[in-house]
Gaussian input, Z-matrix of N, CA and C with variables (Angstrom, degrees):
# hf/3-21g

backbone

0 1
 N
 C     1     B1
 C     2     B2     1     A1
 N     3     B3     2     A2     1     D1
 C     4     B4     3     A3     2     D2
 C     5     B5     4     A4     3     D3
 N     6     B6     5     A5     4     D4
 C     7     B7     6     A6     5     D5
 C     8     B8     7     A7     6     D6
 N     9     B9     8     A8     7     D7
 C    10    B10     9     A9     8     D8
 C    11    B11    10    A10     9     D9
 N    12    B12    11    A11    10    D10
 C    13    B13    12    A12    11    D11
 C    14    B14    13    A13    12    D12
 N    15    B15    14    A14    13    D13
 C    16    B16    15    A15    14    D14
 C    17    B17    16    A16    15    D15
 N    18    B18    17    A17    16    D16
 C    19    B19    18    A18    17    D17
 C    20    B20    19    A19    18    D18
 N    21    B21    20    A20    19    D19
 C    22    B22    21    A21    20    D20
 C    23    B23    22    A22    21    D21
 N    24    B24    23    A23    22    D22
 C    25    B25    24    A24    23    D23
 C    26    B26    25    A25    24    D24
 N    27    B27    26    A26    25    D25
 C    28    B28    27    A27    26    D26
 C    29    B29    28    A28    27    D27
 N    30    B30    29    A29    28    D28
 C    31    B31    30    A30    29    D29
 C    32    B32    31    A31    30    D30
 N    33    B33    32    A32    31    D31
 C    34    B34    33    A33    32    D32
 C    35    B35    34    A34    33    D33
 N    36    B36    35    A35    34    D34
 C    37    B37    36    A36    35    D35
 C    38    B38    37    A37    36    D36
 N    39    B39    38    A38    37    D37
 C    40    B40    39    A39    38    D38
 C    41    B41    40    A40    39    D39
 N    42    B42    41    A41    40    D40
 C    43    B43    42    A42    41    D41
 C    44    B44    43    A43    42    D42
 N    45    B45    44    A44    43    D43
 C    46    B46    45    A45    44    D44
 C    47    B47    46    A46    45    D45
 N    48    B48    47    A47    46    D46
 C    49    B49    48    A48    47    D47
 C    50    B50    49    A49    48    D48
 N    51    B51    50    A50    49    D49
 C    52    B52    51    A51    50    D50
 C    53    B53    52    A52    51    D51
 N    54    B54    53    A53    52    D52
 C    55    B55    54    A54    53    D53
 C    56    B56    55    A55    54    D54
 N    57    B57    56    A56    55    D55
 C    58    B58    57    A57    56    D56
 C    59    B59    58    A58    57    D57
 N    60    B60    59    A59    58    D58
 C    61    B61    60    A60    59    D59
 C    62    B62    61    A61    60    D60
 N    63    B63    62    A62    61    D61
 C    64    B64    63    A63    62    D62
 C    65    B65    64    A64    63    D63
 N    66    B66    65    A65    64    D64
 C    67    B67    66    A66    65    D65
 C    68    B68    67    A67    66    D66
 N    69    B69    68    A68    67    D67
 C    70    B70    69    A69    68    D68
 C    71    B71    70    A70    69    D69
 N    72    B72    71    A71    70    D70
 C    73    B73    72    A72    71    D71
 C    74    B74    73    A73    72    D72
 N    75    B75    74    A74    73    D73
 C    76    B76    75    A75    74    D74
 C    77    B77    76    A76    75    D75
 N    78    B78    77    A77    76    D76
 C    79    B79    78    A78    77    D77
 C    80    B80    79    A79    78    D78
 N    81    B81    80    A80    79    D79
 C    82    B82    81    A81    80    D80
 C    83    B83    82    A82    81    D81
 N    84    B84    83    A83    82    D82
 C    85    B85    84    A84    83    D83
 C    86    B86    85    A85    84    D84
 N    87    B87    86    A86    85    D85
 C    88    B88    87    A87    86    D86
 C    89    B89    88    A88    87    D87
 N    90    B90    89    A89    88    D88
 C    91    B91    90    A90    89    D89
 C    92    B92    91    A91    90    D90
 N    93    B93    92    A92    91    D91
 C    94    B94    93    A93    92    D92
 C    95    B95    94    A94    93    D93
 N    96    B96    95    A95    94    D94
 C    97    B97    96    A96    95    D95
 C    98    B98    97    A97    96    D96
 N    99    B99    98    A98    97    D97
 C   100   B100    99    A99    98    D98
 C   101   B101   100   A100    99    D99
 N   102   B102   101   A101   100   D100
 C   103   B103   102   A102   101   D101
 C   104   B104   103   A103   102   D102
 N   105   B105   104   A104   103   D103
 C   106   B106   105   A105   104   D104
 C   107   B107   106   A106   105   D105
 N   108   B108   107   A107   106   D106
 C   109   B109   108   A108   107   D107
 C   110   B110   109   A109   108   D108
 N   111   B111   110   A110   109   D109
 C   112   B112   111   A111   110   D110
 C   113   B113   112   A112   111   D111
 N   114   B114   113   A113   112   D112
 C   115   B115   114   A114   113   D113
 C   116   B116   115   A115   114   D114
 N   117   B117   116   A116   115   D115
 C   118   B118   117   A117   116   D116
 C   119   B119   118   A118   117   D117
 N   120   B120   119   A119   118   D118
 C   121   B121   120   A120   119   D119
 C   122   B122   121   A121   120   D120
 N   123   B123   122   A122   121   D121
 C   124   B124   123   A123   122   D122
 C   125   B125   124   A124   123   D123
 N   126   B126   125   A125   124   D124
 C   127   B127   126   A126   125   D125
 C   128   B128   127   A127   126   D126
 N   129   B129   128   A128   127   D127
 C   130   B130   129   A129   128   D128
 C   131   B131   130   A130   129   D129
 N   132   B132   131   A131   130   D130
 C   133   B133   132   A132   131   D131
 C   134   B134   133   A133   132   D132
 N   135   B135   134   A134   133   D133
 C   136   B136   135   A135   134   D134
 C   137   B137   136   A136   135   D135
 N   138   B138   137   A137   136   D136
 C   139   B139   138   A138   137   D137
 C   140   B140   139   A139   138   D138
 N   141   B141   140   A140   139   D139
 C   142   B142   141   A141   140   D140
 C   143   B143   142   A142   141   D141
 N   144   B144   143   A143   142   D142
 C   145   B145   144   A144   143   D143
 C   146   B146   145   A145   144   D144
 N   147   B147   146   A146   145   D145
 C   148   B148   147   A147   146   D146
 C   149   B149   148   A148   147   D147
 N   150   B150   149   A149   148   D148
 C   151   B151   150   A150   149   D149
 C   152   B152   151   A151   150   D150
 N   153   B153   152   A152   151   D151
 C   154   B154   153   A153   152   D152
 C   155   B155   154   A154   153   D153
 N   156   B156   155   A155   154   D154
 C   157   B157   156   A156   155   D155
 C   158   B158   157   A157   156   D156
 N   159   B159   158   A158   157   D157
 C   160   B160   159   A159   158   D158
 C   161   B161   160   A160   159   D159
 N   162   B162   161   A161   160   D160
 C   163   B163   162   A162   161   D161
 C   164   B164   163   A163   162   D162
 N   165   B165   164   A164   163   D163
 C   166   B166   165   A165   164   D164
 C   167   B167   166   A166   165   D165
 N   168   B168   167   A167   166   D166
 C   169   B169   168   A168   167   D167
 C   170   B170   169   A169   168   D168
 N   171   B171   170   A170   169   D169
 C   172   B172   171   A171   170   D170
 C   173   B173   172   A172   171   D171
 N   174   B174   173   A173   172   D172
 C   175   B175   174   A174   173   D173
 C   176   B176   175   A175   174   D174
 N   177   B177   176   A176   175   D175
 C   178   B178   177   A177   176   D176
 C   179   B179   178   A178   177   D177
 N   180   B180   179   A179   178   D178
 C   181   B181   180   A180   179   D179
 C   182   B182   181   A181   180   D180
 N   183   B183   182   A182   181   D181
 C   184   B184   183   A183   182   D182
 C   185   B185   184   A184   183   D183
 N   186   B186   185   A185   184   D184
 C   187   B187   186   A186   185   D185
 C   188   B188   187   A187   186   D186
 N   189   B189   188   A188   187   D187
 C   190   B190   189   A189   188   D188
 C   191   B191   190   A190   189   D189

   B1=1.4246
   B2=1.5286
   B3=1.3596
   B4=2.2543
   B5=1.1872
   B6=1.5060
   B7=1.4165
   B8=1.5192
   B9=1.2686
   B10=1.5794
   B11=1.7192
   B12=1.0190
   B13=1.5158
   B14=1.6854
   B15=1.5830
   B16=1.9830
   B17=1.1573
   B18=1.8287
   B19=1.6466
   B20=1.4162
   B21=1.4885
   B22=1.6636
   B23=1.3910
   B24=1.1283
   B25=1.6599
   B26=1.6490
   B27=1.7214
   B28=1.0618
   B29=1.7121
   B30=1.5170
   B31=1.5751
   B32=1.2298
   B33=1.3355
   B34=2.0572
   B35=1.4542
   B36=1.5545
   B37=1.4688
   B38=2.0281
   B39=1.4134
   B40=1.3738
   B41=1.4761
   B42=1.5560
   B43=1.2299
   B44=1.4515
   B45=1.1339
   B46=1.7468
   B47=1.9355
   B48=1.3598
   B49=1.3045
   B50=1.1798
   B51=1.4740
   B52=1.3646
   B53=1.6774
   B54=1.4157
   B55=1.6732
   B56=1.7996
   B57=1.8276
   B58=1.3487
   B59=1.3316
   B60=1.2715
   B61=1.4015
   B62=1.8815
   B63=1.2789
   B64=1.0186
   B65=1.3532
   B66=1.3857
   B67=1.9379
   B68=1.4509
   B69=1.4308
   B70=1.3569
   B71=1.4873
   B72=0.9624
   B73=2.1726
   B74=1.3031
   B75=1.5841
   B76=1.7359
   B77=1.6626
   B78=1.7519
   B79=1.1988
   B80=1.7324
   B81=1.1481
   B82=1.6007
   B83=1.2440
   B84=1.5452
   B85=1.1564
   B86=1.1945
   B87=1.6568
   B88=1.5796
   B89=1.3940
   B90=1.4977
   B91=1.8609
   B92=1.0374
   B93=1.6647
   B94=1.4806
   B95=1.6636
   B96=1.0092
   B97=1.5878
   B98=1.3504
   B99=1.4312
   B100=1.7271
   B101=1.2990
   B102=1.5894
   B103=1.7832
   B104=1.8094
   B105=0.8630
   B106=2.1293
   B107=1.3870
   B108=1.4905
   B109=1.2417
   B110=1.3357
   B111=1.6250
   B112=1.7923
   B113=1.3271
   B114=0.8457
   B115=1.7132
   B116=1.9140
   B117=1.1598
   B118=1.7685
   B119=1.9426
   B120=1.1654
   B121=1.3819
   B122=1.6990
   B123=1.3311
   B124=1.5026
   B125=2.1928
   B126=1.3622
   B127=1.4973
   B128=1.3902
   B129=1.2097
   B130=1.6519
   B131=1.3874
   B132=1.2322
   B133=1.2449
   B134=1.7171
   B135=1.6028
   B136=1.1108
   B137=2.1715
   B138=1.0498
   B139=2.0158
   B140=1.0002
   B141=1.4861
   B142=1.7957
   B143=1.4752
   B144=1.9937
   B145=0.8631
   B146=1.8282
   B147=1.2517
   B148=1.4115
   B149=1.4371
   B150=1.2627
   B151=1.1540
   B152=1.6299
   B153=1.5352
   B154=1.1300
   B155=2.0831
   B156=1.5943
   B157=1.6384
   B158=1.6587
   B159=1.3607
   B160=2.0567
   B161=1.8247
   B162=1.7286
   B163=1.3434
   B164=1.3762
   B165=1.5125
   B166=1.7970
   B167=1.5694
   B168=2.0072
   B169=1.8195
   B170=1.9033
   B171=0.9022
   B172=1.5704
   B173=1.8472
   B174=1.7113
   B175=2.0782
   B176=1.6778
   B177=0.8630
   B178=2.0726
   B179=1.7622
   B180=1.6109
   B181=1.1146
   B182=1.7630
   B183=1.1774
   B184=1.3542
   B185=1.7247
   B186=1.2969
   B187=1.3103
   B188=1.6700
   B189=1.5014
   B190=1.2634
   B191=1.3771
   A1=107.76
   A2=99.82
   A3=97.47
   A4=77.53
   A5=124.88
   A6=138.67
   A7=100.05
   A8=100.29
   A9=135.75
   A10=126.07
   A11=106.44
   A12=109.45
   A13=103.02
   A14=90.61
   A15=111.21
   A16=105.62
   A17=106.00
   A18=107.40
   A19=94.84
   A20=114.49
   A21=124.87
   A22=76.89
   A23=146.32
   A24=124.11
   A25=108.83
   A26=105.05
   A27=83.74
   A28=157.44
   A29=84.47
   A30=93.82
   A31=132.10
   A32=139.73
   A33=141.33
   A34=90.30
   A35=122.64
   A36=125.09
   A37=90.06
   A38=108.96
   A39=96.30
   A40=109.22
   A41=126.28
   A42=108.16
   A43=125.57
   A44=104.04
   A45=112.80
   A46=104.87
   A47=106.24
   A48=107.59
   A49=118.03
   A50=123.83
   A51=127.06
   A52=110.14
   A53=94.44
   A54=118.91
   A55=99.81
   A56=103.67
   A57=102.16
   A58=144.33
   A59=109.67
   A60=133.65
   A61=123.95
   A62=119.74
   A63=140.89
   A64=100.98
   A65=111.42
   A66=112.78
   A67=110.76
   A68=121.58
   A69=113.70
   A70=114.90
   A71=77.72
   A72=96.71
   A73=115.09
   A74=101.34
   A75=146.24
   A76=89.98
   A77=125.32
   A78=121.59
   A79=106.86
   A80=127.79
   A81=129.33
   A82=123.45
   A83=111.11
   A84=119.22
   A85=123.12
   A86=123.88
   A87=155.50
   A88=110.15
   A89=108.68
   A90=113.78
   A91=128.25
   A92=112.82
   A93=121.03
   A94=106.00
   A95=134.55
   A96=117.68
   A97=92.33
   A98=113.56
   A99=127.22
   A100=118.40
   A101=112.32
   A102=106.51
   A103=93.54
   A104=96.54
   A105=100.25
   A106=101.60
   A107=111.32
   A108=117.07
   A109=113.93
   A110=119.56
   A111=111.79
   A112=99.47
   A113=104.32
   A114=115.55
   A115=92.40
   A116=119.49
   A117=93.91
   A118=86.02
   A119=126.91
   A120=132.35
   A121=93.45
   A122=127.33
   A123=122.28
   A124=112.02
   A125=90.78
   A126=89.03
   A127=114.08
   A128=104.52
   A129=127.64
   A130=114.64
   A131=111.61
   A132=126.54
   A133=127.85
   A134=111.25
   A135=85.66
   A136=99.45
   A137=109.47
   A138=117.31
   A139=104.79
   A140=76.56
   A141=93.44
   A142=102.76
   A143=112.76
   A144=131.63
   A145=121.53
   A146=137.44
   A147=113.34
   A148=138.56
   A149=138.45
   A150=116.80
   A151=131.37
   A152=125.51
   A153=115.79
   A154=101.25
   A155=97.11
   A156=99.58
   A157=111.50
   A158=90.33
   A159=103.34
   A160=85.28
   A161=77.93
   A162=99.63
   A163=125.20
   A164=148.75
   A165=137.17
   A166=103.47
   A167=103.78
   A168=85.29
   A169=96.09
   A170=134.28
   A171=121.21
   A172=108.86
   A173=85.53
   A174=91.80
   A175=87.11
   A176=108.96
   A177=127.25
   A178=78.47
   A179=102.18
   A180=112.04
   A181=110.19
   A182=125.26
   A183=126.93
   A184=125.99
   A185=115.46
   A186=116.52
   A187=134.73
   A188=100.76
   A189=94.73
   A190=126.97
   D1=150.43
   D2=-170.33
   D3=-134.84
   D4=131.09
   D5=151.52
   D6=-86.02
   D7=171.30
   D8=165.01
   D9=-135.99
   D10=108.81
   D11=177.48
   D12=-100.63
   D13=117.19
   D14=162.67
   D15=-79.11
   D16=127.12
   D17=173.34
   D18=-153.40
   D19=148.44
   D20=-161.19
   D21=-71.59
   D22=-20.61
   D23=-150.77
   D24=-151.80
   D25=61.76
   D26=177.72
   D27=-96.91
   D28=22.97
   D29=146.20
   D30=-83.57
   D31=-25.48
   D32=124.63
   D33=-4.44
   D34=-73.22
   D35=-122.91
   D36=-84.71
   D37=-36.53
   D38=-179.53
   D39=-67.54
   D40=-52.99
   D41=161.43
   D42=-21.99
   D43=-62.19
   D44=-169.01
   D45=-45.82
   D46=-51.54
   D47=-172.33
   D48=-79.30
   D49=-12.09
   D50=-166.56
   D51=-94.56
   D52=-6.88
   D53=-171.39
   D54=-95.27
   D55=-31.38
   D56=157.10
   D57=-71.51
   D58=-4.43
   D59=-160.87
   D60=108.25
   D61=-19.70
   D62=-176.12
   D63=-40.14
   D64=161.79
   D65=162.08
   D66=-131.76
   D67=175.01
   D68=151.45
   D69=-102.90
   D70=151.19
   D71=175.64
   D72=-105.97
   D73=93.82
   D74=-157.34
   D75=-62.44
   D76=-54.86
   D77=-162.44
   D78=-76.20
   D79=16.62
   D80=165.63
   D81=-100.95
   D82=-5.44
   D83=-163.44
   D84=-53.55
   D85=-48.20
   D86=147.93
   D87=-9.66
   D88=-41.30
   D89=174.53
   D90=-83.25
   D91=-0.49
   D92=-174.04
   D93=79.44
   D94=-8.47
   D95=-161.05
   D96=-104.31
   D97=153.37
   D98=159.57
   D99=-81.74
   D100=87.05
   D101=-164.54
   D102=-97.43
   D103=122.24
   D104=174.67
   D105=-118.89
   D106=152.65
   D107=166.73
   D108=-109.37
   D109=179.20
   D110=177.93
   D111=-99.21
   D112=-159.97
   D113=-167.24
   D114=-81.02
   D115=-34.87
   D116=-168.92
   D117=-100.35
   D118=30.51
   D119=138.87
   D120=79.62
   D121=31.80
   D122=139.76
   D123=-63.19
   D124=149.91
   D125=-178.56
   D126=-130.20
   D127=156.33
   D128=-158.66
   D129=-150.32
   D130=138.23
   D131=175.38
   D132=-99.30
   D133=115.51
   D134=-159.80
   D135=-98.13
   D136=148.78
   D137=-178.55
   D138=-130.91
   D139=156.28
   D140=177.75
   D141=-73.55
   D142=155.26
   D143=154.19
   D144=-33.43
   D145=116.20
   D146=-179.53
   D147=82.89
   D148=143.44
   D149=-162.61
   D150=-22.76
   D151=178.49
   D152=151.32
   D153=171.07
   D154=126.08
   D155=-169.01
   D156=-55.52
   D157=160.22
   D158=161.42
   D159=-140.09
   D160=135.10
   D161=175.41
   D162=-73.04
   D163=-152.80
   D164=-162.06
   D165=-80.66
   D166=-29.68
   D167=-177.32
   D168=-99.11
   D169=23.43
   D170=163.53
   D171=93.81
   D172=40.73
   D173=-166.32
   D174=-93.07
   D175=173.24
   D176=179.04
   D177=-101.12
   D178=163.08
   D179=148.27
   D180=-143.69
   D181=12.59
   D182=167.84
   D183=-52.75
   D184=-23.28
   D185=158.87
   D186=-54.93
   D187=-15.49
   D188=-175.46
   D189=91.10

């Protein structure tokens, strides 16, 4: 199962989790999405609140 957590800010929110132990997952990067795992390494994606495009091959661009 892959959750997704919506957060207006989700660079706040990786902080927030990474302060929990959380990491990011460096090899997703290419898709645009913020995929982190928890500390016993289930993974999650964290999005923005509310819409947000993928470009022709299915990349995020909410990171910036």
């Amino acid at each position: 199962m892959h959750f997704d957590i919506a957060s207006p800010d989700p660079a706040a929110e990786q902080q927030r989790v990474e302060t929990l132990g959380g990491r990011r997952l460096d090899q997703y990067t290419g898709g645009g999405f913020l995929v982190m795992a928890d500390p016993e390494g289930n993974e999650f994606c964290i999005i923005p609140e509310g819409p947000f495009e993928l470009d022709d091959e299915g990349r995020a661009n909410y990171l910036g």
